[in-house]
PLY file of the C-alpha trace (Angstrom):
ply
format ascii 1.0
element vertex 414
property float x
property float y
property float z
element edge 413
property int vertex1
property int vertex2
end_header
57.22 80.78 94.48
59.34 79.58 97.50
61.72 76.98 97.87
60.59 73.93 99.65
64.07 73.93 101.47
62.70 76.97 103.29
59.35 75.81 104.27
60.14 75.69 107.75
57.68 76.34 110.71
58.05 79.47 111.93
55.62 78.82 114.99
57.08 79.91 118.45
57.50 77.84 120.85
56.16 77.94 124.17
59.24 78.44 125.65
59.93 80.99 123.31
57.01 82.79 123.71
56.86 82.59 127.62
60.42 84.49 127.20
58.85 86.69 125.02
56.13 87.72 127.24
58.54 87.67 130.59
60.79 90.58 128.81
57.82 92.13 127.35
56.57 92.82 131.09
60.06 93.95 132.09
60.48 90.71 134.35
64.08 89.65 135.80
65.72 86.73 133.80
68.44 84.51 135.00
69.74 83.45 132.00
71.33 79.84 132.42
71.50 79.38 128.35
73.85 82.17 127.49
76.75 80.52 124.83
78.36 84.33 123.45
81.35 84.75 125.67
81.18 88.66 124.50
78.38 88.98 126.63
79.40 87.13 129.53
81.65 89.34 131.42
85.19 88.38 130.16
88.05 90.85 129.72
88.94 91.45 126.37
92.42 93.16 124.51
90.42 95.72 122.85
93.52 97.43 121.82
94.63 94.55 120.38
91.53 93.30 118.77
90.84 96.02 116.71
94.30 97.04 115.88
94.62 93.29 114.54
91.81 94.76 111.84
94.38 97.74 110.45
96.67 96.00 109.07
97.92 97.73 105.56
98.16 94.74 103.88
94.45 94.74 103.78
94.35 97.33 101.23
95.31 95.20 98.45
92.84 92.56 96.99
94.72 89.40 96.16
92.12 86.62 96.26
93.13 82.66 97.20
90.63 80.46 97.13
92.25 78.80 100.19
92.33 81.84 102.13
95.67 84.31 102.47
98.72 81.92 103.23
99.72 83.93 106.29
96.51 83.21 107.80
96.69 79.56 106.94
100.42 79.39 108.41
98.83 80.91 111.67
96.26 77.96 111.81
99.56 75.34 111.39
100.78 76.85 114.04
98.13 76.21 116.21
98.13 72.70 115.16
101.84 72.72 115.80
101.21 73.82 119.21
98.91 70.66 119.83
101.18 68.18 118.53
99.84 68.06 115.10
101.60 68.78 111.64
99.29 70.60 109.29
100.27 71.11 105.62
99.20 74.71 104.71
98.41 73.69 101.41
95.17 71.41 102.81
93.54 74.54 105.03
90.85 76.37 103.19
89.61 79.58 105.63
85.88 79.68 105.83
83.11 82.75 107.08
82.25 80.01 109.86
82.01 76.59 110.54
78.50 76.55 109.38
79.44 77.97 105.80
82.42 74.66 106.11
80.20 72.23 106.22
77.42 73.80 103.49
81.03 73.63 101.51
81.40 70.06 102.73
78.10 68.90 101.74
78.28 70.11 98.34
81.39 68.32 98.36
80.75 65.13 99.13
76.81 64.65 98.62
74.26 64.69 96.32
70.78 66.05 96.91
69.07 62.92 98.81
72.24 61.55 100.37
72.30 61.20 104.02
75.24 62.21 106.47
74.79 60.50 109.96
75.29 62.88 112.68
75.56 61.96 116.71
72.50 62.10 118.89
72.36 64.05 121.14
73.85 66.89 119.58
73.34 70.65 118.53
70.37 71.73 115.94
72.14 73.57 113.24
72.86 70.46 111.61
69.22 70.43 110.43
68.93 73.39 108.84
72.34 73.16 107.04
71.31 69.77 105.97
67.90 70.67 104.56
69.49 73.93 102.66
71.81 71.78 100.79
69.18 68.91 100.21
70.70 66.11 102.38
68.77 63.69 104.64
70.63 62.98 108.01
70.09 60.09 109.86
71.23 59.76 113.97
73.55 57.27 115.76
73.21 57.55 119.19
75.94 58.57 121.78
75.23 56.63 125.33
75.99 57.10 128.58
77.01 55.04 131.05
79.68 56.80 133.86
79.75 59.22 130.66
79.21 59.42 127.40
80.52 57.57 124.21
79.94 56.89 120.58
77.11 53.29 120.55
79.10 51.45 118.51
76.33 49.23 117.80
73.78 52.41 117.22
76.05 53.80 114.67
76.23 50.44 112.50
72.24 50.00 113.09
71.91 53.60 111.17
74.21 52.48 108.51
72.40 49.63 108.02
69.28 51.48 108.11
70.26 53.78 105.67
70.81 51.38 103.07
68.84 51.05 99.98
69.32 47.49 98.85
72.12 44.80 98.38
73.83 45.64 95.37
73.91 49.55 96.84
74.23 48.76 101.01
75.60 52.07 102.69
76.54 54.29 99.40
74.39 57.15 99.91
75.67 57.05 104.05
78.31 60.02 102.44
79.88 60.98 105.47
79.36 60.43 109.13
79.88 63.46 111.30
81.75 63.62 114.73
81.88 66.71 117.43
84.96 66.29 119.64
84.05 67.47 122.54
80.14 67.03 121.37
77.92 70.07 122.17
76.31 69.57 124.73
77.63 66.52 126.51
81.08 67.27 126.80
82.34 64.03 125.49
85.41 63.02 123.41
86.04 60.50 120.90
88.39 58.16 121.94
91.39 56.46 119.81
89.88 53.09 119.60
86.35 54.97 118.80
88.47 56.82 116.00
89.92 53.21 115.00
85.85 51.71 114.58
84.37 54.83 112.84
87.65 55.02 110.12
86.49 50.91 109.94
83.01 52.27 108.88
83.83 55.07 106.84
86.27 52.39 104.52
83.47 49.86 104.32
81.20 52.61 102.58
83.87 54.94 100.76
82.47 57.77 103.34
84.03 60.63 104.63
84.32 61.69 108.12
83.71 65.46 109.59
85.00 66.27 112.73
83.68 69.78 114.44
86.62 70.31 116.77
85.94 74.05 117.96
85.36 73.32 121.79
88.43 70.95 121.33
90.66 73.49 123.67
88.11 73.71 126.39
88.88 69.90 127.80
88.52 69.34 131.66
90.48 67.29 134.00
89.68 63.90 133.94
86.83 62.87 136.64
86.70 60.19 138.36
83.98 58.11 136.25
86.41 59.11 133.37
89.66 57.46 135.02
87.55 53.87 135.86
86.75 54.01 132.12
90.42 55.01 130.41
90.30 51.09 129.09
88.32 53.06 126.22
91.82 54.65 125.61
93.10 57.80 125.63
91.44 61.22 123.78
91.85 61.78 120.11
94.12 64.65 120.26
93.03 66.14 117.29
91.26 64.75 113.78
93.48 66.77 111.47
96.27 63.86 112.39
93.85 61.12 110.92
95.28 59.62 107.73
93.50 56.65 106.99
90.19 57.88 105.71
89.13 61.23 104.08
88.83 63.67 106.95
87.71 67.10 107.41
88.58 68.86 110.19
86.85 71.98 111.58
87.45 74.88 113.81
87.22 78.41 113.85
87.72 81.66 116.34
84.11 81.76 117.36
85.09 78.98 120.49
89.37 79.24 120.52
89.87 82.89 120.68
85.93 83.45 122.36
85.53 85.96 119.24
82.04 84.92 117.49
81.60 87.99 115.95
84.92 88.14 113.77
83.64 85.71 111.48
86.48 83.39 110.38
86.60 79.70 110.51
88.66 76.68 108.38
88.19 73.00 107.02
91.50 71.14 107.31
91.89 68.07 105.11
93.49 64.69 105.26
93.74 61.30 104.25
94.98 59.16 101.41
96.73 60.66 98.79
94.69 60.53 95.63
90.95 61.06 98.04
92.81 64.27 99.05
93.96 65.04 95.94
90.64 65.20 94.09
88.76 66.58 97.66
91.52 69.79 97.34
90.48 70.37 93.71
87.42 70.20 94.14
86.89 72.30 97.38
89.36 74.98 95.75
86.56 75.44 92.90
83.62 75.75 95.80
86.11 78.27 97.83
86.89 80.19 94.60
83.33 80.62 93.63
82.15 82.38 97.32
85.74 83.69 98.38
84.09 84.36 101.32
86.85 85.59 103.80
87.85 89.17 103.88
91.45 90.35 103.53
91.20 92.67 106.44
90.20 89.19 108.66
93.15 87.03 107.21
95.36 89.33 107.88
94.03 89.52 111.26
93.93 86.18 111.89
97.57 85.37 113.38
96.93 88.23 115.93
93.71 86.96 116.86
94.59 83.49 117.16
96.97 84.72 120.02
93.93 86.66 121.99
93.31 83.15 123.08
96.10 82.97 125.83
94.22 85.35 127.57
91.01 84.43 127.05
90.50 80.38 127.08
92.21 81.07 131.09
89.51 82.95 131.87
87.15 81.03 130.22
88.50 77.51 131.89
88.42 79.14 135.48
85.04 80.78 134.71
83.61 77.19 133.55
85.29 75.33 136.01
84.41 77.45 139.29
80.76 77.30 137.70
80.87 73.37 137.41
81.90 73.04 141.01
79.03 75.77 142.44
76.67 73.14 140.44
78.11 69.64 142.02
77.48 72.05 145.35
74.25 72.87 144.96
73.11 69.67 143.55
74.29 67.85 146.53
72.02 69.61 148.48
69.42 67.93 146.25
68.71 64.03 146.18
66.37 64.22 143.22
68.62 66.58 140.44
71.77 64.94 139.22
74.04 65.99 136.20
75.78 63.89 133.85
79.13 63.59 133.08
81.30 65.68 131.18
84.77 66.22 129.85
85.20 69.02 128.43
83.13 72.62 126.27
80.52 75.33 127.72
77.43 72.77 128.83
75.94 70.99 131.69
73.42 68.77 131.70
70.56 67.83 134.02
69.19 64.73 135.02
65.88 64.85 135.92
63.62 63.15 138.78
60.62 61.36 136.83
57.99 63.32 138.03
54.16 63.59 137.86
51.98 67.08 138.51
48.68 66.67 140.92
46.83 65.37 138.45
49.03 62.47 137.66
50.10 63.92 134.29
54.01 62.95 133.54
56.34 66.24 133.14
58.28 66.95 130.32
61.46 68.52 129.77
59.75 71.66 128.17
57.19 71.64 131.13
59.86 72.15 133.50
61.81 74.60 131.51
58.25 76.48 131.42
57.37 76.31 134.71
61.28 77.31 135.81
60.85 80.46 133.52
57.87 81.55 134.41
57.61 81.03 138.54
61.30 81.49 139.18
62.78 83.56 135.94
65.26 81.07 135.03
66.09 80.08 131.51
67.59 76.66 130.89
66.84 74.80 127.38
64.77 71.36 127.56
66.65 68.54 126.51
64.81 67.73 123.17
66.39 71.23 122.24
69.63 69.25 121.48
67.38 66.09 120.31
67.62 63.86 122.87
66.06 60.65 122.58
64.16 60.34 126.06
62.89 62.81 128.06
64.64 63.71 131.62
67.57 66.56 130.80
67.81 70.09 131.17
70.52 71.68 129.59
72.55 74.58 130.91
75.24 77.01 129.92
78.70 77.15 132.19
79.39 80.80 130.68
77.50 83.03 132.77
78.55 85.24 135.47
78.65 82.85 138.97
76.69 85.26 140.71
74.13 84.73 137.60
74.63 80.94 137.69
74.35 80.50 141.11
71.40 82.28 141.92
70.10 80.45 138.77
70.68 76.98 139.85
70.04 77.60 143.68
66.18 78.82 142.05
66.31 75.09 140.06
67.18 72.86 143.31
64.61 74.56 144.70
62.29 73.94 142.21
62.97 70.72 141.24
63.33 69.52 144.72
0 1
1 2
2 3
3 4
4 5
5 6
6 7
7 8
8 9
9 10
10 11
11 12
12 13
13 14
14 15
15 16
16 17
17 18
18 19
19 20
20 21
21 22
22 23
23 24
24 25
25 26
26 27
27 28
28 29
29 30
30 31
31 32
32 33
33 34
34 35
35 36
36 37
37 38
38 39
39 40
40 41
41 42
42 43
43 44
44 45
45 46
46 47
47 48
48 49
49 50
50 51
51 52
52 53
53 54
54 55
55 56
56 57
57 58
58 59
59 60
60 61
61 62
62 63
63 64
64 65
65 66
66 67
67 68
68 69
69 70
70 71
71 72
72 73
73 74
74 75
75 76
76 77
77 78
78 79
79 80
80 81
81 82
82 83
83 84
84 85
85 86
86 87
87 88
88 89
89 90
90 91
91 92
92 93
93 94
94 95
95 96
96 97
97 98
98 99
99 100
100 101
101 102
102 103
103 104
104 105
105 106
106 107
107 108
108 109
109 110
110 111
111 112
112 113
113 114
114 115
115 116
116 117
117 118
118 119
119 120
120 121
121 122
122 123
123 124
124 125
125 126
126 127
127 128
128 129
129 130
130 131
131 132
132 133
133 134
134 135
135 136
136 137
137 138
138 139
139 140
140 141
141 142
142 143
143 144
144 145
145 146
146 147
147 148
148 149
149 150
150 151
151 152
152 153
153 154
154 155
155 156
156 157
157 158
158 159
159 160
160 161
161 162
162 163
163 164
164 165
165 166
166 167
167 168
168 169
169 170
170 171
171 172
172 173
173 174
174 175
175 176
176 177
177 178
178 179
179 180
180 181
181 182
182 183
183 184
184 185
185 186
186 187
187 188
188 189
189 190
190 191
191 192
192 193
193 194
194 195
195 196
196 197
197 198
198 199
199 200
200 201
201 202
202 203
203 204
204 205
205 206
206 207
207 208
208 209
209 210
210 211
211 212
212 213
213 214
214 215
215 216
216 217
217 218
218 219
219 220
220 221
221 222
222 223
223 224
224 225
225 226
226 227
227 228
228 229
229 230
230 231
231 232
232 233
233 234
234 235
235 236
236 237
237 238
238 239
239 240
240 241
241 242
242 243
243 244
244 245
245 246
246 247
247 248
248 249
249 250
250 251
251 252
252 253
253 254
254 255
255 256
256 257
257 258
258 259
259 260
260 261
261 262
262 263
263 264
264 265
265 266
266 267
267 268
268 269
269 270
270 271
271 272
272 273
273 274
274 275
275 276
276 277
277 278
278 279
279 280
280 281
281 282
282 283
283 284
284 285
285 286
286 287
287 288
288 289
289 290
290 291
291 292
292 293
293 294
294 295
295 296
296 297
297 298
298 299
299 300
300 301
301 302
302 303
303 304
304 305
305 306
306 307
307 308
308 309
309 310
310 311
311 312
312 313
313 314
314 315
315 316
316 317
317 318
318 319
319 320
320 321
321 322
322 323
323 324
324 325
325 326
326 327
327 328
328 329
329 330
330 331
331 332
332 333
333 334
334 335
335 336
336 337
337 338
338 339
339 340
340 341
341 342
342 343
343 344
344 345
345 346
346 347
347 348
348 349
349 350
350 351
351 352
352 353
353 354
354 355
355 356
356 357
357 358
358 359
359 360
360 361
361 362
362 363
363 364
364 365
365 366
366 367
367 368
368 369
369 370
370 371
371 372
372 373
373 374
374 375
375 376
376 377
377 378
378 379
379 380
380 381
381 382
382 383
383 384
384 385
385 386
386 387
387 388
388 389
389 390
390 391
391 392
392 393
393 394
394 395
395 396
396 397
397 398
398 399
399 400
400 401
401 402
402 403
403 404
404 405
405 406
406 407
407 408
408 409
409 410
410 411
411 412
412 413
């Protein structure tokens, strides 16, 4: 009766369930994974925010399958603010950037193609890929003094993903990018940008950029300024010309507003692959017309809550990353990797064995950190990482929160 694109486990995990049972017995939790900056403690314009939503022109139902032009002229603005020139006519407004890239896939894929996607990274992109039939197939990000795009990974995959001679690479449809990539923090850089447009040609792909921790970049570090011979950070995708490109961002990260679901797909490249993307993505929009008026509308107004609220945000993440460097110096066997820029943290952890000589896993520490000390941090195979060793942690919460969180994990993991 069901859909096979649906069949997924439903199983609990033990993490989950330990949580489960924790707030079930009315335990304390010190909650090192929380992402939704409405529950973090951040002052937000209500005034503002809600009178954004009564706006009169709402009233009146005049459907674009792009999305209301005033809302896409607030979007080039943004752009415009970054240094980039956006053409209105090549925004489409979206729900979210999850309902962009179902649109995207439709797009570009058939049901069987494959889309490669970085690894590590975050695990929506399985369940988006399975409802709209696509296989997707990792390249690895590695890390040495930070992260960055394995060149040589990424044209093992493509290689991998070919299905003979005469057809090398042609079902490889697009090859995804997250800049900054959730969660390591790291950016693509222009001569990265240079190699994957070199890949995309080769195999008439498309590539999908996920931009929407894009205005949440740190200072450069010090492992970052030894490395700047990989050149400087891609400022934004929706400048890239010489290959189909889809850009994506939305208020969820920029303005710190999840809940007012609006998002958009900018698109560029050469002139007739644009061309024939635009008519095409116009019939997709046109068939869901997703977006409400009274959000469009809003949308220029909301954009502009972000002044206030990416400060905050940056000081919030920023005093958090330096209580961690603090607390980890304390400890000689807990280390964190580098990072440039979004919400995360990650963990390194010591290779460690329990009494009986049996090796810990991620998930074993994240259990045992939950259950004898309260403190919930995600394992790294959460986010798919290839080896075992991470912890992954949110830079959102309250310090008080965080530090009493992390002070509980060198303690542990000492």
């Amino acid at each position: 009766m069901f859909s096979s694109r649906t069949d997924w486990s439903l199983t609990p995990n033990r993490l989950s369930e330990q949580l489960r049972a924790r707030r079930e017995r009315g335990l304390p939790i010190l909650d090192l994974t929380e992402s939704n900056p409405t529950r973090c403690g951040f002052s937000f314009d209500a005034e503002e925010i809600l009178g954004a939503l009564r706006d009169p022109r709402s009233l009146t139902y005049e459907p674009d399958p792009r999305g209301l032009r005033v809302a896409r002229e607030a979007v080039a603005r943004y752009y415009a603010e970054r240094g980039v020139e956006v053409d209105t006519e090549r925004i489409f407004l979206t729900a979210s950037t999850s309902e962009a890239y179902s649109y995207l896939f439709r797009l570009l894929a058939n049901p069987g193609d494959r889309v490669l996607i970085p690894r590590p990274s975050y695990p929506l992109f399985d369940f988006l890929a399975r409802l709209d039939h696509l296989d997707l197939a990792p390249y690895p990000l590695g890390y040495d003094c930070g992260w960055r795009i394995d060149r040589d990974g990424l044209e093992a995959a493509l290689r991998a993903c070919s299905s003979g001679p005469a057809r090398a690479g042609t079902n490889v449809r697009a090859i995804l990018v997250v800049h900054p990539n959730n969660p390591t923090g790291s950016f693509v850089r222009q001569n990265d940008l240079e190699f994957l447009i070199g890949c995309c040609r080769t195999r008439r792909a498309a590539l999908i950029a996920d931009e929407v921790f894009a205005d949440y970049a740190f200072a450069p570090g010090a492992a970052e300024r030894l490395g700047e011979s990989r050149g400087e950070r891609v400022v934004s995708f929706a400048a890239t010309t010489g290959v189909l490109t889809f850009t994506l961002s939305g208020l969820s990260k920029i303005s710190a507003l999840p809940q007012m679901k609006l998002a958009w797909i900018v698109v560029n490249g050469p002139a007739d692959d644009v061309r024939i993307a635009l008519e095409r993505l116009e019939v997709i929009a046109d068939t869901y017309l997703s977006v409400s008026a009274p959000l469009a509308n809003a949308l220029p107004r909301l954009l502009e809550v972000r002044r206030t609220l990416q400060p905050q945000i940056l000081e919030r993440v920023g005093r958090n990353l330096k209580g961690l460097d603090r607390q980890l110096s304390k400890s000689s066997a807990l280390s964190r990797l580098e990072t440039q820029g979004g919400w995360y943290a990650i963990l390194e952890l010591p290779d460690v064995h329990d009494a009986g000589d049996a090796w810990r896993s991620d998930e074993d520490w994240a259990l045992e950190l939950l259950r004898e000390d309260g403190v919930l941090v995600h394992p790294g195979h959460f986010y798919d990482f290839p080896s075992e060793g991470h912890l992954v942690v949110s830079l959102l919460p309250a310090p008080e929160i965080f530090e009493g969180g992390m002070q509980k994990i060198v303690a542990r993991l000492s």
